[in-house]
C-alpha positions in Angstrom: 77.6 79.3 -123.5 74.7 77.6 -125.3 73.9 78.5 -129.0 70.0 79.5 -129.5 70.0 80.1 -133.5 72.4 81.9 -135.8 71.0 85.6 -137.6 69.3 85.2 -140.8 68.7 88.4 -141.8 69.2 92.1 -140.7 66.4 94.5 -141.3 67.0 98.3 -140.5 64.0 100.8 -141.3 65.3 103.8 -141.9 61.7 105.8 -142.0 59.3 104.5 -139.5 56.4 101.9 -141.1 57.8 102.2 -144.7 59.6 99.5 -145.9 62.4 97.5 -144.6 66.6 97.7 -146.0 68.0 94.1 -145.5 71.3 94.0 -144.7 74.5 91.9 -144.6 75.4 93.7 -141.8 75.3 96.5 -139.3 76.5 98.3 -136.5 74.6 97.7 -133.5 75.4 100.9 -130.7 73.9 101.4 -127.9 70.2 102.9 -129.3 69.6 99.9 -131.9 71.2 99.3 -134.7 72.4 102.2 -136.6 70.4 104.1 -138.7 67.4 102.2 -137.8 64.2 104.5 -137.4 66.1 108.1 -137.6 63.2 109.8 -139.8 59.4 109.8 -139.0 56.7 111.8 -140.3 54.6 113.4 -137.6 51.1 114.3 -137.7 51.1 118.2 -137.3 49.2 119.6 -134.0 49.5 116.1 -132.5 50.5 116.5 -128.8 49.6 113.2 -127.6 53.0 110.8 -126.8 52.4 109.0 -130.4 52.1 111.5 -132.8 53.9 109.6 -135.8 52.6 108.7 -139.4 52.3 104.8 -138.4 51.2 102.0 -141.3 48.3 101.5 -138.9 46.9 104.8 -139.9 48.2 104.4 -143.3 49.1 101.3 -144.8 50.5 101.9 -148.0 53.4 103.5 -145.4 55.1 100.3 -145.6 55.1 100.4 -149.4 57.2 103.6 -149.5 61.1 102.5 -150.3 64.0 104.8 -148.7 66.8 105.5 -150.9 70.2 105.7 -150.1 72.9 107.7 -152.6 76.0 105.7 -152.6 77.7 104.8 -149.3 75.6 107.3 -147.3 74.6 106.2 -144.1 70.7 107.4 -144.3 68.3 107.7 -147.1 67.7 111.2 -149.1 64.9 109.8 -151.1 61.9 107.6 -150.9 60.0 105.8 -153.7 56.8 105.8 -154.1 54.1 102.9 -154.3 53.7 104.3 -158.4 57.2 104.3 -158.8 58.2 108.0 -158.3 61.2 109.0 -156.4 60.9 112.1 -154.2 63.0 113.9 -151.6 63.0 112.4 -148.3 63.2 116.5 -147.3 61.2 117.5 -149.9 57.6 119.2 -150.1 56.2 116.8 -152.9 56.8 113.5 -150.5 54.6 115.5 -147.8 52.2 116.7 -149.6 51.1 113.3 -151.0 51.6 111.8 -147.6 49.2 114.9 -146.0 46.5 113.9 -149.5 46.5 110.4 -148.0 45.9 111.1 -145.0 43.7 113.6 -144.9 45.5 115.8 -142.1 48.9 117.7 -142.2 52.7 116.2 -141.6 55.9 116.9 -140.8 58.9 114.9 -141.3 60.8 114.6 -138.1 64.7 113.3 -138.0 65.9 112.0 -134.4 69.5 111.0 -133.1 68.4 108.2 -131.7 65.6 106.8 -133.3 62.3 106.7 -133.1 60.6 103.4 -131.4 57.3 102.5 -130.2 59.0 100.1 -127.6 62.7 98.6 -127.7 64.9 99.8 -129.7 66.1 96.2 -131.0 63.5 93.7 -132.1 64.5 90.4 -132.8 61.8 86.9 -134.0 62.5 83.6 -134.9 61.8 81.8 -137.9 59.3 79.6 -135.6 57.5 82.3 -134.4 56.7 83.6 -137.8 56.3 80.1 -139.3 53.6 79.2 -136.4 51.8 82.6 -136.6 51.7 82.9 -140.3 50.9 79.1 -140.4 48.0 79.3 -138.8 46.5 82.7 -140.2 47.2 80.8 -143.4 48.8 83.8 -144.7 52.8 83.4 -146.5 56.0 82.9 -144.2 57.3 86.9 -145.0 58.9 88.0 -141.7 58.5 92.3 -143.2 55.5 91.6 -142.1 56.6 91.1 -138.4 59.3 94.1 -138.6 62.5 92.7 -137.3 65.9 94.1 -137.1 67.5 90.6 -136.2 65.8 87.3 -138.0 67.0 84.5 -136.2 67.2 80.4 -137.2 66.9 78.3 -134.6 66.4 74.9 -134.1 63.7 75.1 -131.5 60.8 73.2 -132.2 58.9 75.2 -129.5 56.2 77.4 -130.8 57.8 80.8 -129.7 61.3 80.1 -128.8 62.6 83.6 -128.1 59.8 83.8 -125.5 62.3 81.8 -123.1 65.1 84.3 -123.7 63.2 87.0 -121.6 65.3 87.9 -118.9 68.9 86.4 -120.6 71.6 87.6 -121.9 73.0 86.8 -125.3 75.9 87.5 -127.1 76.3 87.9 -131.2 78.9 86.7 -133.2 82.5 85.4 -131.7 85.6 86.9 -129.8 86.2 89.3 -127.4 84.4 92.5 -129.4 81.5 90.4 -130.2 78.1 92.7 -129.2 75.9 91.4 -126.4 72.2 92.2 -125.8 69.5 91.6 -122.8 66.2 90.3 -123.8 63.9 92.9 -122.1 60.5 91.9 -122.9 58.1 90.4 -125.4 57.3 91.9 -128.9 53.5 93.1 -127.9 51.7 93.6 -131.3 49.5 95.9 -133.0 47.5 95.2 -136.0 50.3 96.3 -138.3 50.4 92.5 -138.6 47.9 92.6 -140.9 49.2 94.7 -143.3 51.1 92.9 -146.4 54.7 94.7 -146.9 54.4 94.2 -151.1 50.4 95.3 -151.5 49.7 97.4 -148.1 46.1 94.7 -148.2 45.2 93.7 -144.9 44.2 90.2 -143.2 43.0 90.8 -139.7 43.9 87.0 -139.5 47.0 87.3 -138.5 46.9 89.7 -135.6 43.5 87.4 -134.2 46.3 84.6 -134.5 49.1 86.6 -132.5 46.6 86.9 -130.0 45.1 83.5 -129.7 48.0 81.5 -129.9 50.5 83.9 -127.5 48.9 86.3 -125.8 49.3 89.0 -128.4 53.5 88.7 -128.6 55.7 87.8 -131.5 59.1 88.3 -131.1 61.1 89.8 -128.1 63.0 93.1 -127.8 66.2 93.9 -126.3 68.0 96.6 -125.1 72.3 96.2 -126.0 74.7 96.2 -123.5 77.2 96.2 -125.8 78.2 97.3 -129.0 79.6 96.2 -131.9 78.7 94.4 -135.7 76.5 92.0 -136.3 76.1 90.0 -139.5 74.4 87.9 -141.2 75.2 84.0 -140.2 76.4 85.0 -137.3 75.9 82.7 -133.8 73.7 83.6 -131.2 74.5 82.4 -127.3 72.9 82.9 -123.8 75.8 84.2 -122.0 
C-alpha cells in the first residue's frame, strides 16, 4: 500500500453550517463520523428536498458555537455570535434564529446525520493552499468544512482529485477504518463565508470554479469502521 498524506485535523459539525469542533479523534461508523451533523434547523413549511437553515441563507450560521457538557457525546447548547449561551432545545435560540431570518424554524435532530452530499468530506492542505492562494484570502480550512484535513506531500494542485474511485485505509493494523473516495467536493458559495466574522469574499468560490471545475476536496462513503486520529497515515489500499 502507498501512503497519500497523514490526517491533520478532524473537524465534526455537530449543528449543520455553525461552526466546526476539532478533534483529536473520532469514531468513524458507517454514516460519517460520529456525531457529525445530527441537529439542523429547518425552515418551517419548506417541502422542497433542502429545507435546512444553511450559512448560505444565513451566514452568521457558522458563527454559532455548539456546546458540549462534559463527556456528552452531542451538544446541549450553542453560543451565540454576542456571546450568549442558549439551549440547543430551547425557544430563545429559535427565536433569534427565526428574527434573522425573517421566516420560522424548527430544530430537527437525525440518527444519521444530515448531509448535503457524502457523509465524509475530506481536503488536502494543497487544495486549500492553491484555492485560498489565489483568491488571496488566509490558508483557514473552516472555511472549506472538512471532517478529515489531510498533509500530503503532493505538489499537484488538487491531489485528492486522483483518489476518486480508490480505496484508502486510516491508521495501522487489522481494525484500522477504510474509506472509498466516491466523488469530488462540488461547492457552493459557502466558500465565501469567513468562519470568525460570517463576511463574505465571492473570491474564493470564482477561484473554486476557475481553477477546478467548481470541486475542492472529495467525499467518501466508509466501508469500514473504526477510529481515526489525528497523525494518523493515510494509504490507497
Amino acid at each position: 500500500m502507498t501512503e497519500v498524506g497523514r490526517i491533520r485535523a478532524i473537524y465534526r459539525y455537530p449543528v449543520k453550517s455553525m461552526a466546526a469542533e476539532l478533534m483529536d479523534f473520532a469514531e468513524l461508523g458507517w454514516h460519517g463520523l460520529e456525531g457529525d451533523r445530527r441537529f439542523a434547523f429547518r425552515r418551517s413549511g419548506v417541502l422542497t428536498g433542502m429545507p435546512w437553515l444553511t450559512a448560505g441563507r444565513l451566514p452568521s450560521l457558522v458563527t454559532y458555537v455548539p456546546l458540549r457538557d462534559g463527556d456528552d457525546a452531542l451538544p446541549s447548547r450553542v453560543r451565540t455570535p454576542k456571546g450568549e449561551e442558549l439551549e440547543l432545545r430551547g425557544d430563545a435560540l429559535r427565536a433569534e434564529l427565526t428574527a434573522a431570518l425573517g421566516a420560522p424554524v424548527e430544530l430537527m435532530q437525525l440518527q444519521n446525520g444530515i448531509f448535503d452530499d457524502g457523509a465524509l468530506a475530506i481536503i488536502t492542505t494543497k487544495s486549500i493552499a492553491t484555492v485560498s492562494g489565489e483568491a488571496g484570502v488566509g490558508t483557514d480550512p473552516r472555511r472549506f468544512r472538512p471532517n478529515l484535513l489531510i498533509e500530503t506531500s503532493d505538489a499537484s494542485p488538487f491531489p485528492e482529485d486522483a483518489w476518486v474511485g480508490q480505496r484508502l485505509r486510516i491508521g495501522e493494523g487489522e481494525d484500522a477504518p477504510a474509506v472509498s473516495i466516491c466523488t469530488r467536493d462540488v461547492r457552493c458559495a459557502m466558500l465565501n463565508i469567513d468562519p470568525d466574522t460570517a463576511a463574505t469574499d465571492s473570491r474564493v468560490h470564482k477561484t473554486a470554479v476557475r481553477l477546478n471545475q467548481n470541486c475542492t476536496g472529495v467525499y467518501a462513503t466508509i466501508i469500514k469502521t473504526g477510529t481515526v486520529r489525528t497523525g494518523d497515515a493515510l494509504y490507497l489500499m
